[in-house]
C-alpha positions in Angstrom: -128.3 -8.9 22.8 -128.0 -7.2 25.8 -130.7 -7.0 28.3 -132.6 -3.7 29.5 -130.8 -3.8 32.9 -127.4 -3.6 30.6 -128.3 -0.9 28.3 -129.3 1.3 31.6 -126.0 0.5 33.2 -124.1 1.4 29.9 -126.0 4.8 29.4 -125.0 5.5 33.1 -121.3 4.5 32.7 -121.5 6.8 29.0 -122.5 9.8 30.9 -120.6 9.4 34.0 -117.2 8.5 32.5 -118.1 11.6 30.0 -118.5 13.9 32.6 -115.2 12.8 34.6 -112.7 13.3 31.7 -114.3 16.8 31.0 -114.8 18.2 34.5 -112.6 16.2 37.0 -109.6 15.3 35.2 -107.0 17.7 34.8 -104.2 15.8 33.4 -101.9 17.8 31.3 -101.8 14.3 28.6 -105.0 15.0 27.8 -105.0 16.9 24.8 -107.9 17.1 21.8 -111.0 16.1 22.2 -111.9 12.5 24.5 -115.6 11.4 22.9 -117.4 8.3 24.8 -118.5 6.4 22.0 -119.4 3.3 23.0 -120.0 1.0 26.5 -120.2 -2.3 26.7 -121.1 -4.2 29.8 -120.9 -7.8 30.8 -124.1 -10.3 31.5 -122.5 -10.0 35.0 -122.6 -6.1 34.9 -118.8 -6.6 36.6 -117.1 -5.7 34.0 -117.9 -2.7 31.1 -115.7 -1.9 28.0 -115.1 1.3 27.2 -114.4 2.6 23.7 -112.7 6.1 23.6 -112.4 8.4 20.1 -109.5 10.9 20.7 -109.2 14.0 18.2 -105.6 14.9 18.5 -103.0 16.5 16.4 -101.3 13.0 15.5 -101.1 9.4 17.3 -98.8 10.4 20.1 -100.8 12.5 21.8 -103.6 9.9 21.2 -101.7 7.7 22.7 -100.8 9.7 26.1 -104.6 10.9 26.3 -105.7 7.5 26.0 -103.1 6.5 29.1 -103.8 9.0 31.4 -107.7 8.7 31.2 -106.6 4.6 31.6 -104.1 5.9 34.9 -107.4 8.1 36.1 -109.6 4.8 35.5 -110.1 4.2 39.5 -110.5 7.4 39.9 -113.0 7.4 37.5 -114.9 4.0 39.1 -114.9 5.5 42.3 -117.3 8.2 41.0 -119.1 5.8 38.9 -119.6 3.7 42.4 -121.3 7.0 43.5 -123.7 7.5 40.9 -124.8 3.7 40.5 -127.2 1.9 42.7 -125.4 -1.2 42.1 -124.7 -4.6 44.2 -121.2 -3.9 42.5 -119.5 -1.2 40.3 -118.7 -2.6 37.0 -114.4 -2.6 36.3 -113.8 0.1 33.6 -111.5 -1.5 30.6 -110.5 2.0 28.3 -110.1 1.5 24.6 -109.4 3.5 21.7 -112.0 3.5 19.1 -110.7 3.6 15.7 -114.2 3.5 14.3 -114.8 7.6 14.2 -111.6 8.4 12.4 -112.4 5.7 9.6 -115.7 7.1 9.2 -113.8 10.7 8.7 -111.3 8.9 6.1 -114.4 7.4 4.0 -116.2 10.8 4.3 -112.8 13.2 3.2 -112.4 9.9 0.0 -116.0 10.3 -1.1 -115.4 14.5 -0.9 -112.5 13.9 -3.0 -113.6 11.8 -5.6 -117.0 14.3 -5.5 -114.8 17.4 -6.5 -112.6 15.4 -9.2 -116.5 14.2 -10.9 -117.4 17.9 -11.0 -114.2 18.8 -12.1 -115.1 16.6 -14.8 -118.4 17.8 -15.6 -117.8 21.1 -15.8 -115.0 20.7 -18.4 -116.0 22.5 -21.8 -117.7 20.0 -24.2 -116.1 21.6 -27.5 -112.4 19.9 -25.5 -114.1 16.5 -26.3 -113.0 15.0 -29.8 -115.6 14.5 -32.6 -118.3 11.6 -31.8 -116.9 11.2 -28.1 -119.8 10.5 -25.9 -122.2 9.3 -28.9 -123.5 6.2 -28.9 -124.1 5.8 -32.9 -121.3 8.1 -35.2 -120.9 7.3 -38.7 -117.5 9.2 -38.6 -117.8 12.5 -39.8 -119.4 13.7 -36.8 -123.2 13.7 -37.5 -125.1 11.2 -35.5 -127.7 8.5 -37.2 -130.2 9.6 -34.5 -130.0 13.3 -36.3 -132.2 12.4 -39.1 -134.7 10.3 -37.2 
């Protein structure tokens, strides 16, 4: 669990490393949108992991965006020194998080299977055959729960 001290630390590095891909980077690799999702930092506060979710067109450009915010990555300390009052600037380790895309994947399935149920539902009941959906049919089509 990480301590108060962390959690501060990690907001910081969110904010800072948020604001340097969208005002002071201007590599042509990065394409789509770059979303700080998550930071995590060390007991030591040396070290801080940071998870990236890239909207691109496909994995490709993903991939570059993801490699030129890693080349950036001192630059990117250096101005995370400067807004830190820290002994020591945590080491910035870039990763792509896959967790926002899954999330988009469940949400488009359970859209899908949504419209197919309503679909469904909205089908005509006279298309049903005779007794369908009853739970007690002698056959011809009248129910035992008619004459009760």
């Amino acid at each position: 669990m990480p301590t108060r001290r962390q959690e501060k630390i990690a907001r910081v590095v969110k904010e800072v490393v948020s604001e340097a891909i969208v005002s002071h980077l201007s590599d042509p690799r990065i394409t789509g949108i770059v979303t700080v999702t998550k930071v995590e930092i060390a007991p030591n506060l040396r070290s801080a992991e940071v998870y990236l979710s890239v909207l691109a067109d496909n994995d490709g450009a993903k991939n570059r965006t993801l490699a030129a915010v890693q080349h950036a990555g001192r630059r990117i300390q250096s101005l995370l020194g400067a807004a830190l009052d820290c002994k020591f600037c945590p080491i910035l380790h870039f990763h792509r998080d896959e967790q926002f895309q899954k999330t988009l994947e469940t949400m488009r399935l359970i859209d899908q299977v949504a419209s197919e149920f309503r679909d469904q539902e909205s089908e005509p009941t006279d298309q049903r055959p005779a007794g369908a959906g009853d739970a007690e049919s002698d056959g011809d089509g009248s129910s035992y729960l008619e004459g009760l």
